[in-house]
VOMARTI-46546 format. One record per residue (C-alpha): residue number from 1; residue in three letters; z, x, y. Coordinates in steps of 0.02 Angstrom, whole numbers, plus 32768, in hexadecimal, padded with zeros to 4 digits. Each point is the difference from the previous one (the first is absolute). Example, Ala and Ser with C-alpha at 12.3 -4.5 7.8 and 13.67 -1.06 7.14 Angstrom:
BEGIN
<1, 'ALA', <8186, 8267, 7F1F>>
<2, 'SER', <7FDF, 8045, 80AC>>
This chain:
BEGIN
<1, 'UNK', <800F, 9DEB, DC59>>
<2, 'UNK', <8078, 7F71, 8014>>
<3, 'UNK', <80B3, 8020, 802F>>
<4, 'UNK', <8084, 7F5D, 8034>>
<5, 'UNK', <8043, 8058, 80AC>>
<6, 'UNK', <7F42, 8059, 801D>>
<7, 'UNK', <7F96, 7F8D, 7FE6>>
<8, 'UNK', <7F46, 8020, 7FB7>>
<9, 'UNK', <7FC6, 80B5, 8020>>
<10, 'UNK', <7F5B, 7FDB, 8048>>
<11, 'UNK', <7FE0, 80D1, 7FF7>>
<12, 'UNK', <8077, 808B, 800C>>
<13, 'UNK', <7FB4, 8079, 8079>>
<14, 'UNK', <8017, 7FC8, 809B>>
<15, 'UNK', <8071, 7F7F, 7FA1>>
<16, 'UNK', <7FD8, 7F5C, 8022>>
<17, 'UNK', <806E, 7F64, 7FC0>>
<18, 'UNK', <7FCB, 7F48, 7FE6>>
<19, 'UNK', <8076, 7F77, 7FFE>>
<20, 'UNK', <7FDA, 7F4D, 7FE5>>
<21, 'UNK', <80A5, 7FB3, 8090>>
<22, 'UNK', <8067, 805E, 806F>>
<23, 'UNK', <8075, 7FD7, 8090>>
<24, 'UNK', <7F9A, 808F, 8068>>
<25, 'UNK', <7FA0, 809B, 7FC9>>
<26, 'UNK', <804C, 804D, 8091>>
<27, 'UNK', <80A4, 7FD4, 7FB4>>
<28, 'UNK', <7FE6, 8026, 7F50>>
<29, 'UNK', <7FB1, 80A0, 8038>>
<30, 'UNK', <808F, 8039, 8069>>
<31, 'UNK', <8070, 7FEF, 7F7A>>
<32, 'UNK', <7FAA, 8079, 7F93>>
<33, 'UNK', <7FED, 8070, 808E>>
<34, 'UNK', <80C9, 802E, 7FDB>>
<35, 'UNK', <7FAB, 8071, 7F90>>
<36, 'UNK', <7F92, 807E, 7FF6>>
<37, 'UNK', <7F48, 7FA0, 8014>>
<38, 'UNK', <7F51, 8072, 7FF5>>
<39, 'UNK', <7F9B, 8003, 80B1>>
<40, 'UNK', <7F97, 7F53, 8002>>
<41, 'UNK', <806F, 7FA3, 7F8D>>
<42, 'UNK', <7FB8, 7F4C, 8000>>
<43, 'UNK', <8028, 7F37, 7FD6>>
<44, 'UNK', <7F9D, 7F6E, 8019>>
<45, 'UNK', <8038, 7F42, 7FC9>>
<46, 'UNK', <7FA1, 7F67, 7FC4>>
<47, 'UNK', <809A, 7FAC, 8054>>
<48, 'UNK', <8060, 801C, 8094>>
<49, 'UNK', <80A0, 7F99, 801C>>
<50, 'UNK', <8041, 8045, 80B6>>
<51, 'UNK', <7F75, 8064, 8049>>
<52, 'UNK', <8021, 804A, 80BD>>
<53, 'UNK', <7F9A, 802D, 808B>>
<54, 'UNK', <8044, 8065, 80B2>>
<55, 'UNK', <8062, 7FDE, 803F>>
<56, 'UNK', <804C, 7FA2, 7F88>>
<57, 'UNK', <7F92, 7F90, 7FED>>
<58, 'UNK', <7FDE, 7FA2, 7F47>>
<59, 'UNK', <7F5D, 802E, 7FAC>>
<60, 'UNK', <7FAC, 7F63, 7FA2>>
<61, 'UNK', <7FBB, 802A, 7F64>>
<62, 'UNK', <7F9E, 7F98, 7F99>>
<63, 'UNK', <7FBE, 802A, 7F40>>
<64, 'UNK', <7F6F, 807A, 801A>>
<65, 'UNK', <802B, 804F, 80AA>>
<66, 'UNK', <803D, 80B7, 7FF7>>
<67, 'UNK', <80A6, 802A, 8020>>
<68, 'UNK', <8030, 80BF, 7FD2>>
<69, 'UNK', <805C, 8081, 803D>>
<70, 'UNK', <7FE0, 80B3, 7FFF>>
<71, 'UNK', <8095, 808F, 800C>>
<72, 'UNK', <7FD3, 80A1, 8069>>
<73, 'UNK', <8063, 807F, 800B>>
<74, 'UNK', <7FA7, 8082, 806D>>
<75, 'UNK', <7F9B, 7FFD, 80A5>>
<76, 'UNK', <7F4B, 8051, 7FD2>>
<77, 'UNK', <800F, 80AD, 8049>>
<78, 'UNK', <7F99, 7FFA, 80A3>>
<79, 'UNK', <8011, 7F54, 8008>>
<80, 'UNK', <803E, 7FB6, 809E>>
<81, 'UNK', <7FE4, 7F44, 7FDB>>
<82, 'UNK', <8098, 7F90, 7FB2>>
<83, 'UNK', <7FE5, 7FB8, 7F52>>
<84, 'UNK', <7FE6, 7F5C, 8055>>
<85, 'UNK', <7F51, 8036, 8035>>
<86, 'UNK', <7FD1, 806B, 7F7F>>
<87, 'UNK', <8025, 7F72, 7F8D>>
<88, 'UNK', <7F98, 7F92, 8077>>
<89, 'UNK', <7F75, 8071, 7FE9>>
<90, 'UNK', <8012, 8002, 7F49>>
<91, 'UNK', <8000, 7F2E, 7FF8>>
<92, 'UNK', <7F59, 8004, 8067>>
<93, 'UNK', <7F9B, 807C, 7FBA>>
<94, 'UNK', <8026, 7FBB, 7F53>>
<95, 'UNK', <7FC7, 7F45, 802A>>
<96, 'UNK', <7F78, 8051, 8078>>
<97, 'UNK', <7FAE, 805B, 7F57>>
<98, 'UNK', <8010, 7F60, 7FB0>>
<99, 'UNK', <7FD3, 7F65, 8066>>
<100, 'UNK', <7FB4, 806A, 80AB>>
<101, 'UNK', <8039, 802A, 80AB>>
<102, 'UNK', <806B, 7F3C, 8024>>
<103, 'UNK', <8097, 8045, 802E>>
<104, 'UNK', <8070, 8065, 8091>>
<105, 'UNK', <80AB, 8020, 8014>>
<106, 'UNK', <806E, 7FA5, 8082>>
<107, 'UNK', <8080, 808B, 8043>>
<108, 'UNK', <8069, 803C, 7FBD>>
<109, 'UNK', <800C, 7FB2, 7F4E>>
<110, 'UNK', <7F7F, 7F67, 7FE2>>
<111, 'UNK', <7F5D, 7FD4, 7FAC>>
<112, 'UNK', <7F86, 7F77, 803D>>
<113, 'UNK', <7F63, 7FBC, 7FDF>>
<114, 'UNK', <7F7D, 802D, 808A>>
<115, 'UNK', <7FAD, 7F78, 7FFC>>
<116, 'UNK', <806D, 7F90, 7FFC>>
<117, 'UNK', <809C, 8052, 8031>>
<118, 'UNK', <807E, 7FB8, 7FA1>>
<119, 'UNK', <8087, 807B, 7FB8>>
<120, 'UNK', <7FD9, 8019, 7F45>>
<121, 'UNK', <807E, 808E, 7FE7>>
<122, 'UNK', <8094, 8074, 8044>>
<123, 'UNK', <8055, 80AE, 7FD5>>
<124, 'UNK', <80C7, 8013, 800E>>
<125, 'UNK', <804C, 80A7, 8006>>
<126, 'UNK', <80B3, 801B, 7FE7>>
<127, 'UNK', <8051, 80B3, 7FFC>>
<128, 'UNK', <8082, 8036, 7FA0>>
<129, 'UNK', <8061, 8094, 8041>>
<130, 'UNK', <7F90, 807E, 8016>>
<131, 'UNK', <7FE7, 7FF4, 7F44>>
<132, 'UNK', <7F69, 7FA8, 8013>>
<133, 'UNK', <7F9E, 7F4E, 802C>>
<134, 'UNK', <7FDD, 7F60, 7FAB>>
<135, 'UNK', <7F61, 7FB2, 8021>>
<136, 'UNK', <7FDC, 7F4E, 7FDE>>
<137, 'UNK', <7F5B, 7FB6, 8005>>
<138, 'UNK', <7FCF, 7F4E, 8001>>
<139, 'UNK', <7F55, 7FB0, 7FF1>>
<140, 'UNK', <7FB5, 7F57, 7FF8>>
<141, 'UNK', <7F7D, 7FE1, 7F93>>
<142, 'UNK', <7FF0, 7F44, 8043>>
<143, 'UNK', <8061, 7F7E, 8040>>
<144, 'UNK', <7FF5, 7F5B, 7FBA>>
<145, 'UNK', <801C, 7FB8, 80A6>>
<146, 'UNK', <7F5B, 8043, 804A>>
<147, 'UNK', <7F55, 7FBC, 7FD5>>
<148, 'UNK', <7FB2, 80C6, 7FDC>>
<149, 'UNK', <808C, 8042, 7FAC>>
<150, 'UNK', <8069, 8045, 80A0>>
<151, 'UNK', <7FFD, 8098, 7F91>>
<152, 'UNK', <7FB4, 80AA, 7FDA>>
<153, 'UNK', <7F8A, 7F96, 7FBB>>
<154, 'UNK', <7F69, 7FD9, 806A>>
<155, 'UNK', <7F5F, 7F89, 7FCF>>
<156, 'UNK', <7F5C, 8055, 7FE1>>
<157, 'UNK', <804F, 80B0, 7FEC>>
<158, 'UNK', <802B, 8069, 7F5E>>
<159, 'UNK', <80B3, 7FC3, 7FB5>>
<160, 'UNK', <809E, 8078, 800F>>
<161, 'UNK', <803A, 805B, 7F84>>
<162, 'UNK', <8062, 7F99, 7F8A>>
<163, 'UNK', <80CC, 7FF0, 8007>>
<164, 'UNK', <800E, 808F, 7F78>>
<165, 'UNK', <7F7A, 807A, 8064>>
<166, 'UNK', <8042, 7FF0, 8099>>
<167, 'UNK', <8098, 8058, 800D>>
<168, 'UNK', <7FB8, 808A, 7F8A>>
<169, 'UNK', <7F86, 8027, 8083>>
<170, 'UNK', <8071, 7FF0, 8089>>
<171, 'UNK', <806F, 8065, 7FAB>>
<172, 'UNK', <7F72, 808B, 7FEB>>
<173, 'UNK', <7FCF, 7FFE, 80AB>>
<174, 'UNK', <80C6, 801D, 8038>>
<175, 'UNK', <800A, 809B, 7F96>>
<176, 'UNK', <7F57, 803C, 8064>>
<177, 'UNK', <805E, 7FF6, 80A5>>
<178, 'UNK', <809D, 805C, 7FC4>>
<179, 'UNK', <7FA1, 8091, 7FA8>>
<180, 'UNK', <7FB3, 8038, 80A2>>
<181, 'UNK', <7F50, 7FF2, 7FC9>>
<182, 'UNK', <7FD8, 7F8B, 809E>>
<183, 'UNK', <7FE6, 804C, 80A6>>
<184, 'UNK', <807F, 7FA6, 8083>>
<185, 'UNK', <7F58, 7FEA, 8068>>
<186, 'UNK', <7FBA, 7FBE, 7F76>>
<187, 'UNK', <8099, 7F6E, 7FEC>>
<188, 'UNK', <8005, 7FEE, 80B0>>
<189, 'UNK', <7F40, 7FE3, 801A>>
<190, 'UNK', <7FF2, 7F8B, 7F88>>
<191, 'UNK', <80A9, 7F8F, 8043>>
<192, 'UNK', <7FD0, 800C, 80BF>>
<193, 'UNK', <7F50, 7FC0, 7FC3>>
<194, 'UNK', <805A, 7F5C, 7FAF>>
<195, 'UNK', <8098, 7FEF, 8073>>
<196, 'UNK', <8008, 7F32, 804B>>
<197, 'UNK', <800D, 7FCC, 80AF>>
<198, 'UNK', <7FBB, 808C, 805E>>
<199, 'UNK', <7FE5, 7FCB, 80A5>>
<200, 'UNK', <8074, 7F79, 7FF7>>
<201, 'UNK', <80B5, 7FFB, 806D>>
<202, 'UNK', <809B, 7FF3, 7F87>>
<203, 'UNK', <80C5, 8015, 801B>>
<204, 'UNK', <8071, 8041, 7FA2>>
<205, 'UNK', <80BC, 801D, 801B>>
<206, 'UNK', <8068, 80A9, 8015>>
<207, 'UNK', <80C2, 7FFB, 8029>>
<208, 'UNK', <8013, 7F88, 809E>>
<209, 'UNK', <7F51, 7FE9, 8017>>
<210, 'UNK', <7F75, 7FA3, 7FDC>>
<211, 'UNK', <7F57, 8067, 801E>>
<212, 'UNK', <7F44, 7FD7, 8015>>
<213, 'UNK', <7F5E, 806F, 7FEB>>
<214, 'UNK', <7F5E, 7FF7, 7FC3>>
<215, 'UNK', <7FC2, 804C, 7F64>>
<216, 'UNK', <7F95, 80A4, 8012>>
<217, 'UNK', <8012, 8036, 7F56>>
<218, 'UNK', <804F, 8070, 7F67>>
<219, 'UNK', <8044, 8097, 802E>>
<220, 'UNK', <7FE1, 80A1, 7FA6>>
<221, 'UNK', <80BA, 8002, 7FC2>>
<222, 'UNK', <7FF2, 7F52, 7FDC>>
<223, 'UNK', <805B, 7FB3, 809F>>
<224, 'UNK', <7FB3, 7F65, 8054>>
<225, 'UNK', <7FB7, 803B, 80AA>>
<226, 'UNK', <8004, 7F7E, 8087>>
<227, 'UNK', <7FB7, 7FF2, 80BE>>
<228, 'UNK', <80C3, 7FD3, 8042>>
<229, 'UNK', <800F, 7F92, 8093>>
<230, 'UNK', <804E, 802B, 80AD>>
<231, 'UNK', <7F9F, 809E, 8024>>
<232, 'UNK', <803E, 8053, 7F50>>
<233, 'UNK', <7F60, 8034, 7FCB>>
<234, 'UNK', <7FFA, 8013, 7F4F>>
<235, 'UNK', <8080, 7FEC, 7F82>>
<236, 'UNK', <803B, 8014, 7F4C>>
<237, 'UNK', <8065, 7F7E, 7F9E>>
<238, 'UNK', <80A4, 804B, 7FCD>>
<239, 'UNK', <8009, 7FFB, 7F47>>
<240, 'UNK', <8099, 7FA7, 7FF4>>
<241, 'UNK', <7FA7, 7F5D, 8039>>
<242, 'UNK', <7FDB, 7F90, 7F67>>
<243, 'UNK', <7F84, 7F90, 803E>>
<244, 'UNK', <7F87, 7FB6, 808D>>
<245, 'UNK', <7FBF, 7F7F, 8043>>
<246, 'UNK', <7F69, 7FCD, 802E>>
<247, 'UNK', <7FF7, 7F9D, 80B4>>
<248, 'UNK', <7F80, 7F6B, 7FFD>>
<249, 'UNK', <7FCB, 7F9C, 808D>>
């Protein structure tokens, strides 16, 4: 079904859009949001003119990288983890099925490439009142720039799912997490498994401070735990922090 404001229906239930430019999905998506939009409402671009990251950061998008968003409007009852992880956990189980285990998420919101650790993708959730979240999702499918595709794509393994599966099966695996059919042990398992730089010392920043700790791991209600230094023992980053860093020698 074509429609000049919609776009191309891809399918109607969960309803998932396909348009062919956009400023931002996240944009476009919030727009229609002013309305009344079904759980898992969903649009995905061949082109995207002003892409962002966090914090507000611009996403590059070249033709055949994903860039969708998703809109959520409820929390999975039982659920303590924020759409940014669940939709982390929907990315990488999705490309894992497809191309094999090649992939873990940087905390809180980034997918790399384990073996070579470059960055091939990022999640972006923006709330909106109470009323619900937006989710955006970017992901690289190669980078001209980089001899092996800098991508999702990886020599020697199966290809991803093309630029028209993806986001369908993304999409799918969403509207698992928010029925409740996943246990939150289940979710949380499978993320601590796959979260980067364990072991490693990072800082971060809270209000008038800059803090250190090394990584111990995911906690069960998705909070990064952290051996803190000057005799704090362990820790939990506050989930108001938007992003780490790693320290290197």
């Amino acid at each position: 079904m074509e429609n000049a404001s919609w776009g191309h229906l891809v399918r109607e239930n969960p309803p998932l859009f396909h348009l062919s430019e956009v400023d931002s999905t996240q944009n476009w998506l919030k727009e229609k949001a002013r309305t009344a939009l079904d759980p898992g409402t969903a649009v995905f671009s061949d082109l995207q003119i002003s892409g962002r990251g966090r914090p507000g950061n611009k996403w590059l998008h070249l033709p055949g990288n994903l860039a969708m968003s998703v809109w959520m409007p409820e929390t999975p009852e039982g659920m303590t983890f924020p759409w940014t992880l669940l939709a982390a956990y929907s990315v990488l189980t999705v490309l894992e099925d497809r191309i094999g285990k090649s992939f873990g998420i940087k905390y809180p919101n980034d997918i790399y490439r384990t073996d070579s650790g470059m960055k091939v993708g990022g999640i972006l959730v923006e709330s909106h009142g109470g009323r619900g979240d937006l989710i955006g999702i970017g992901l690289n499918r190669k980078d001209p720039h980089v001899p092996d595709g800098g991508g999702i794509t990886i020599p020697d393994r199966p290809l991803p799912p093309d630029p028209m599966t993806l986001p369908l099966l993304i999409q799918d695996r969403m509207m698992v997490c928010l029925s409740g059919e996943l246990s939150h042990g289940e979710i949380w398992r499978f993320l601590d498994d796959r979260l980067l730089w364990r072991g490693d010392w990072v800082t971060w920043s809270e209000p008038g401070k800059n803090k250190m700790g090394k990584v111990l791991g995911l906690g069960e209600r998705g909070h990064l735990r952290l051996l803190g230094t000057e005799g704090e023992g362990e820790v939990t980053l506050p989930v108001t922090v938007r992003s780490i860093r790693r320290i290197t020698a």
